[in-house]
Structure formats: structure tokens, C-alpha cells
N, C-alpha and C positions, 0 to 999 in steps of 0.2 A: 515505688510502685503503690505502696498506700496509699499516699497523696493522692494520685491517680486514679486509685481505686474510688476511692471518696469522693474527686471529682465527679467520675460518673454515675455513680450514684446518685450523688444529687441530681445534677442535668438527667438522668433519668425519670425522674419523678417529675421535673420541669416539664420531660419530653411528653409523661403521658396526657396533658392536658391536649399537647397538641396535636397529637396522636387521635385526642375526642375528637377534633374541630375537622370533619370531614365534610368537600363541598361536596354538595350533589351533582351528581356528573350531568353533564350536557347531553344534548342531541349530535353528536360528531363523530364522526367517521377517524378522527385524528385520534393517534395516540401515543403513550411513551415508548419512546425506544432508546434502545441502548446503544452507545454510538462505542467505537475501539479506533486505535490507530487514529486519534484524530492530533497528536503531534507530539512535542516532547514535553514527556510527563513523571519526571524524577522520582515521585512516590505512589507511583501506582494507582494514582485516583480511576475510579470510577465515571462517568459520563452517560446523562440520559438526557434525551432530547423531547422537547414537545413543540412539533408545529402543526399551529393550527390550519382545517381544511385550507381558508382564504388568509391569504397574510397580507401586508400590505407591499405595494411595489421594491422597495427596496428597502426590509422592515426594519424595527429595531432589535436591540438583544438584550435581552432581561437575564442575568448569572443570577440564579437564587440559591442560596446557598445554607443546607441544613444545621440544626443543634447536634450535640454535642450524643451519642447513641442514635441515631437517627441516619437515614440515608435520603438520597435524593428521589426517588422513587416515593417512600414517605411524605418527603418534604412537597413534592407533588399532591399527591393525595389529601393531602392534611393544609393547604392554603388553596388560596382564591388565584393564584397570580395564574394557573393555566385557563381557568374559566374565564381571566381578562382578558388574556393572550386571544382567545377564542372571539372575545368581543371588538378588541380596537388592533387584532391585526399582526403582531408583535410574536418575538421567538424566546422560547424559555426554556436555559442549561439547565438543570438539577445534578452535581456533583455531586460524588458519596467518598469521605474519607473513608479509608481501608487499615486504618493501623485501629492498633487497640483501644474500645472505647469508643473511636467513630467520630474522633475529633479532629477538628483541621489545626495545623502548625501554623497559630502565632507568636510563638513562643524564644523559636533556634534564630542564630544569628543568619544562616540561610532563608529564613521566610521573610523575614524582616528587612532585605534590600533586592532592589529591580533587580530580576534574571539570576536572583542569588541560589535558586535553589527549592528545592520542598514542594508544597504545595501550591503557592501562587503561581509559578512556573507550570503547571499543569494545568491550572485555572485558566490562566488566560490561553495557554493553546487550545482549550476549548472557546471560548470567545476568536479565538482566529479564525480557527477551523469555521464556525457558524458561518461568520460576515463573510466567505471567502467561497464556503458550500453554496449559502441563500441570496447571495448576491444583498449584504445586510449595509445597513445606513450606518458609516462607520462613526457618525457625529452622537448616535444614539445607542449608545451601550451602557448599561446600568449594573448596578449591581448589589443585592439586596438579604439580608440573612439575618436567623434569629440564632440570640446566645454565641455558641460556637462560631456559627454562621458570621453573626453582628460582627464580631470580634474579626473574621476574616475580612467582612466588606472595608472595616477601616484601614487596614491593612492593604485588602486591594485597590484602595483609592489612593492611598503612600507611594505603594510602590508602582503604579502606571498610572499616572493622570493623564497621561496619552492617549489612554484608549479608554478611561469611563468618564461620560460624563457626571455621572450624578451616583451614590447612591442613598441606600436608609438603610440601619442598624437599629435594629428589634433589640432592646438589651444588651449591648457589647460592652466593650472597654474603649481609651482609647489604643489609635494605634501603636506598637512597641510597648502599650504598659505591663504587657504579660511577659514580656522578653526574661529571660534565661538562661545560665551559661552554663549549667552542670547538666544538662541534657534532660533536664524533666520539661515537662511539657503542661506543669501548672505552677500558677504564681500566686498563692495564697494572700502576700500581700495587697497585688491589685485586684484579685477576687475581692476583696470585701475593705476596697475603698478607700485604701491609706496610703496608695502612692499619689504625693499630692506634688505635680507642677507646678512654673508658673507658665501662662500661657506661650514664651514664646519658647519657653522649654520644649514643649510640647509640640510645638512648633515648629522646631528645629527637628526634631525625632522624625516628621512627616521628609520636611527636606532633604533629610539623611537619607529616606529610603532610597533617592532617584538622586544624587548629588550633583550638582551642574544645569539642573533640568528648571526652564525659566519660563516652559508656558502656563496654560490656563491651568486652572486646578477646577477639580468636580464641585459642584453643590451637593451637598449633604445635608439629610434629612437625619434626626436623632429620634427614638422614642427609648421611656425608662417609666416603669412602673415604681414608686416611693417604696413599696417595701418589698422589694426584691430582696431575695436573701442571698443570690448566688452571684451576680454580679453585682454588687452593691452601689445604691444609689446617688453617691457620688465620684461615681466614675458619669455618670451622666454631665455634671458639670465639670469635669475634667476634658468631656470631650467635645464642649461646648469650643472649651478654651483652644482649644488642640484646632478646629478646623475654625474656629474665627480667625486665631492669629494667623493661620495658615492663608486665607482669605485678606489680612491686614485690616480686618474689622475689633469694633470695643467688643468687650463681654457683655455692653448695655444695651437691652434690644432697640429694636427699631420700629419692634409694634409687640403688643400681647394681645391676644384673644382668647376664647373659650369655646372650641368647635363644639361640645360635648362636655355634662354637666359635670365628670370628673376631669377631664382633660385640660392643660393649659398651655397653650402655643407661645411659643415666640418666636420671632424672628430675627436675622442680625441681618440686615440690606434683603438682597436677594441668593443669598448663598447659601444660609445653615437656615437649617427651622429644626426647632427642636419642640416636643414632645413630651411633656412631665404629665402620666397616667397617676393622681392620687388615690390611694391605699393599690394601687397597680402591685399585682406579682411578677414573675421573672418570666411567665408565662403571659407577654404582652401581648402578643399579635394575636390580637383575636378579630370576628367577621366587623370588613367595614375596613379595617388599615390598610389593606393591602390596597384598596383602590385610591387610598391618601397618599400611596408612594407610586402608584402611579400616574394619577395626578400631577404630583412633584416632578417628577420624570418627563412629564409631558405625553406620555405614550397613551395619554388617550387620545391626543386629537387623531380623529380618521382622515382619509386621503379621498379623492371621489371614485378610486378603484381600486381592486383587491385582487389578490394573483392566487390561482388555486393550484397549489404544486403538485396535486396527484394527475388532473389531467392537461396540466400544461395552458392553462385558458387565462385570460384577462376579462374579468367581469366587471363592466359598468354598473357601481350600486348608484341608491338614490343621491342627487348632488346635497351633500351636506351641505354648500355656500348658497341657497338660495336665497328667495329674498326675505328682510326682516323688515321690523320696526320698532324701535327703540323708546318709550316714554321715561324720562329722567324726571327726577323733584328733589328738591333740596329743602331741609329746613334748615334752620341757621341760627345758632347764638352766641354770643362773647365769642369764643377761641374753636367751638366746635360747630359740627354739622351733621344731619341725617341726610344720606341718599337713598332715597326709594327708585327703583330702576324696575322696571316691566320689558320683557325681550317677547317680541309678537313673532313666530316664522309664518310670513306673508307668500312662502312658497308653494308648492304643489306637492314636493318630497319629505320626506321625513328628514330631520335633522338629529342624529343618534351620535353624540358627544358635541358638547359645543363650548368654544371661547370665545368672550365677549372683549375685544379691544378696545382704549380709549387711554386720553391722553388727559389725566388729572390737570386742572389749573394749577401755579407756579402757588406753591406755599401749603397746599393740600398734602395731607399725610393720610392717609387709610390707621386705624388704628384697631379696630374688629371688624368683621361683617357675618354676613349668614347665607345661606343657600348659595351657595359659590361658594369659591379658595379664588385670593387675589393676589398675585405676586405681580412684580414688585409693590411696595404701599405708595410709592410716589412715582408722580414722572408717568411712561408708559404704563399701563394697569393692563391685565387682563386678568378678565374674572371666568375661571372654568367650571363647569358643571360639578355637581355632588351628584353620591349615588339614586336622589330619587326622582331629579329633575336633566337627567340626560337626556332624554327625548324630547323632542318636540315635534307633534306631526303636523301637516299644515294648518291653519290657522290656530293651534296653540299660543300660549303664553305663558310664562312663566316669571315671576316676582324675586327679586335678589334684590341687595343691599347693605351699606357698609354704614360705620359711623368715622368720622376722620376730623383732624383737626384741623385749623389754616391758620394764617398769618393776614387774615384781612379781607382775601380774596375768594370770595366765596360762588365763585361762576359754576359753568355745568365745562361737560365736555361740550367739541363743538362736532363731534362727527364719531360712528363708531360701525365696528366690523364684527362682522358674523363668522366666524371659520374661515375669514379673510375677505369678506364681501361686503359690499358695503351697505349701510341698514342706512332707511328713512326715520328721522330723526320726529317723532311726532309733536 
């Protein structure tokens, strides 16, 4: 119980940063509520719900999931992700462990395999319950948390790849590095970064939790601030390794960039992107990330209509898909290229989130860009809004652009799409 003690201590002190970082609330009639009886829930978790006034038709589900002293109520109050919920449509769980200290079990041989027990088993009958209450888009479940949290989402992406698509881990471990068989519920040695895999070790830990289980696996978003003191920063490349081989990807990325002047991105295909915040504390998630995970999620793209559950109505918003128009330019030297890309909306409605589709030429790699996030770097491209360029009202425009490498071929795209419509190519 020392140990223990000491854990939460520290994550206490973790917690109060996050505790500072309060949004400003909205203009909304929507609020949190506490949900009970929503299925079978082994250890007593907690459950709060937030949906927003308009949601989208059959929306997605975001589990966000708090640190270590902390509740979901908190973990609401103190992040962005209900003010996004608010904006692109989307449903957001906030869980609150209830045992001592306030921490979720990644630890017991029970949390650590599918339907074994603890708290994931609770976790997700909350995710059931949602998609089953809101009539939710079963393809689009997420699932996101800091510290405590982090450590839960890898966990709950081990143990059901059935039911999340994607998530992001704010500071975690990977999953099972915390594991334990004398019933404590901390692991000093993967606290601070000396359990060292090799990737398909780590690997195999993920497969363990669901044994048998051969479909798709989530995309995973990673972030780790370098001098973390409480989760230590090489568990960060431990869990690089953990959900690449899980993926059947190298530990060698597939592109680097630099969103932000401390930050360094990588990516491995289209599956992991990880996150290294330098001189970063264990207090990562700060304003600004949360709309990078969801992003990643995809849960900003909007739909052309919104469902308002209090009075039962389907409201036609403005058509996000109107028309565009596209100017592309390339420069070109030896092995590399700039593309400057301008997006016009030629429509009459406002466009409030938008992804720009296109089909890179055979040999072109994306290797950075800026005003947008581009996933995949090759092949199909789409490039989605950042937080300051999400609007466009009609005759707007807005400037984006990548640098990438090629193999000789240095063409343009030959066609490309707006929130799925198709743009005139200027």
C-alpha cells in the first residue's frame, strides 16, 4: 500500500495541471449526466455521459477515459473533447474508477484478457450501452485517455479490436507492461521505463489479450512528453514497437514531420503516429491535442444533417459538399518536391470541417506538410483541416501544402474532392 500511496501522489500532482486546463463552456443546453444500470460492470465503475444538443445521424463514440485521482466528471471539465463533441456531432463516455486512488486496473491478470474481468469489462458495457441507447455508428468507436487513462486505452484496444477503431494514449505504458501477480496495482519497473521488449514480444502481449481473434486491429495514435518522470519516456518507444508489430509494420517510420516547434511526428504506414513532445512533462495533453486525436479518429468530418435528441427533429445544416475549386503547383528538384495547394469553396454554404481527397502520382511519398494533417503519405491522400482553417465560408480560400519525395514522377493529382464532392480543378 506504500507503493500505492506514492503512486498517487505523484499522479496527483500530474493531475493538478490538468485540473488548471479548464474549457470554457459553450453556449448548450446539453449536459453531463450520470448514467447507472447501463450493463455488466464487475467493479463498480462509474458512468457519465455527454451528448451533445445536435449529434450526428448515427454518431460516433468517443470513451475518454481519466488519470490516476481524477474522475470523469473532472476529466470532462478539464479537456476539449465535450466542446468537440459539441462541434462535429459525436458522443462522449467519461468513466470514474471507484477503488482507491482513482485508478483504473491495468495491472490483474483479469483486466488484461477480453471479458476477463475488472474494469475493461465495465468499459465497454458502457460503449454498448451508448451505440444501442443513440442508435451510434458501430464502425466509429474511439477511445482516448491520459496517464491512468493512456494506460487503460492500450489496454482497451488488446483487449476488443472489435469494437474500437482507433485510439490515442496521452502518457501510457504499453499494453500488459504494468501487469502483476501479487495483487498490487503498480509496477514500478514499467513506471520508469526498464521493461524493455522486443517488438514482437510485445506484440504477442496485444494478441494474448483476445487469443484466436484475426480481424482488423485499431490505429493508434501515441503522444510522450521527454521528461516525464512518472511514466518514463521509454515506454513511449516501447509502445511504438508494441502496436507496429501488432500492425506488421518496421519500427522505421514512413515519414517525420514537425506539426509544432517542440513536437516530432512520425508515422509507421497509416496505422500508429506517434508523438514525441521535447522537454514534454507527464502532464501532455494540453489545448490544441485533443482536436489532433480527433482528427486521427476521423470524427471531425460532419454529415449534411444533425439529429437533436431533446426534441426528436432532424435538422438540415448548411451542405458541407458544395462546390470547390482546387489550384495545385509543384516545384521539383532531384528526389524531392513542394506542393502548394489553395482550396476555394465555390459554394453558397459554409463548409465547417473539411477533407481534401486526392490520389498522389505512383512514386510520390508525403514526407511533412503544414495547415492540414495528411494520412495516408502515399497512394490515396487526404488532407484535413487544423484548428484554424476549418471554416470556409462561401468564396473563401484556404492555402495548405506538403513537401514529399518521388522516384522521377513528379505530376499533380488529376481530380479531387471536397467532403466528397467533387472540386474544379483550376
Amino acid at each position: 500500500m506504500k507503493v500505492l500511496g506514492a503512486m498517487v501522489t505523484s499522479l496527483a500532482a500530474a493531475a493538478a495541471f490538468v485540473l488548471a486546463f479548464v474549457v470554457t463552456p459553450q453556449a448548450s443546453a446539453a449536459t453531463l449526466t450520470e448514467v447507472t444500470n447501463f450493463g455488466t460492470n464487475p467493479s463498480n465503475l462509474r458512468m457519465h455521459l455527454y451528448v451533445p444538443d445536435r449529434t450526428q445521424p448515427n454518431p460516433g463514440v468517443l470513451l475518454a477515459i481519466h488519470y490516476c485521482t481524477g474522475t470523469g466528471p473532472n476529466y470532462y471539465s478539464g479537456t476539449e473533447f465535450a466542446r468537440l463533441a459539441d462541434q462535429y456531432g459525436f458522443i462522449v463516455i467519461y468513466p470514474s474508477a471507484t477503488r482507491s486512488g482513482q485508478c483504473f486496473d491495468v495491472s490483474s491478470p483479469q483486466a488484461l484478457r477480453r471479458d476477463g474481468g475488472s474494469d475493461p469489462v465495465g468499459l465497454v458495457s458502457m460503449v454498448r450501452y451508448v451505440l444501442q441507447r443513440y442508435n451510434g455508428d458501430y464502425s466509429k468507436v474511439f477511445v482516448t485517455g491520459t496517464s491512468s487513462g493512456a494506460m487503460t486505452t492500450n489496454v482497451m484496444l488488446a483487449n476488443y479490436p472489435d469494437v474500437f477503431a482507433a485510439g490515442a494514449a496521452f502518457a501510457g505504458v504499453p499494453a500488459s507492461c504494468f501487469a502483476t501477480t501479487d495483487g498490487s496495482s503498480w509496477n514500478s519497473a514499467c513506471a520508469n521505463g526498464q521493461v524493455n521488449k522486443t517488438p514482437q514480444e510485445w506484440g504477442n502481449l496485444v494478441r494474448g489479450a483476445y487469443p484466436g481473434y484475426n480481424g482488423a486491429r485499431p490505429r493508434v495514435q501515441l503522444w510522450h512528453g521527454t521528461n516525464d518522470d512518472t511514466l518514463r519516456y521509454p515506454n513511449f518507444t516501447e509502445e511504438i514497437e508494441q502496436w507496429t508489430n501488432v500492425h506488421g509494420l518496421s519500427t522505421t517510420p514512413t515519414s517525420t514531420d514537425y506539426p509544432q516547434s517542440s513536437w516530432t511526428r512520425t508515422r509507421y504506414g497509416d496505422k500508429v503516429e506517434a508523438i514525441s513532445i521535447q522537454g514534454g512533462s507527464h502532464n501532455v495533453l494540453v489545448s490544441g491535442m485533443a482536436l489532433r486525436a480527433i482528427q486521427f479518429f476521423g470524427l471531425d468530418r460532419t454529415g449534411p444533417t444533425t439529429t437533436d435528441l431533446t426534441n426528436s427533429t432532424t435538422t438540415t445544416v448548411p451542405d458541407p459538399t458544395g462546390a470547390c475549386r482546387v489550384a495545385y503547383a509543384v516545384s521539383s528538384w532531384n528526389t524531392g518536391l513542394t506542393a502548394s495547394i489553395s482550396v476555394t469553396n465555390t459554394g453558397t454554404s459554409p463548409v465547417n470541417g473539411w477533407q481534401l481527397a486526392f490520389t498522389l502520382p505512383s512514386g510520390q511519398t508525403i514526407t511533412s506538410g503544414w495547415s492540414a494533417t495528411y494520412s495516408p503519405t502515399s497512394g490515396a491522400v487526404t488532407a484535413r483541416n487544423v484548428s484554424y482553417n476549418g471554416t470556409l465560408n462561401p468564396g473563401a480560400s484556404t492555402g495548405i501544402g506538403f513537401q514529399a519525395s518521388h522516384t522521377g514522377n513528379t505530376g499533380k493529382p488529376t481530380s479531387f474532392t471536397l467532403n466528397g464532392a467533387a472540386c474544379t480543378v483550376a
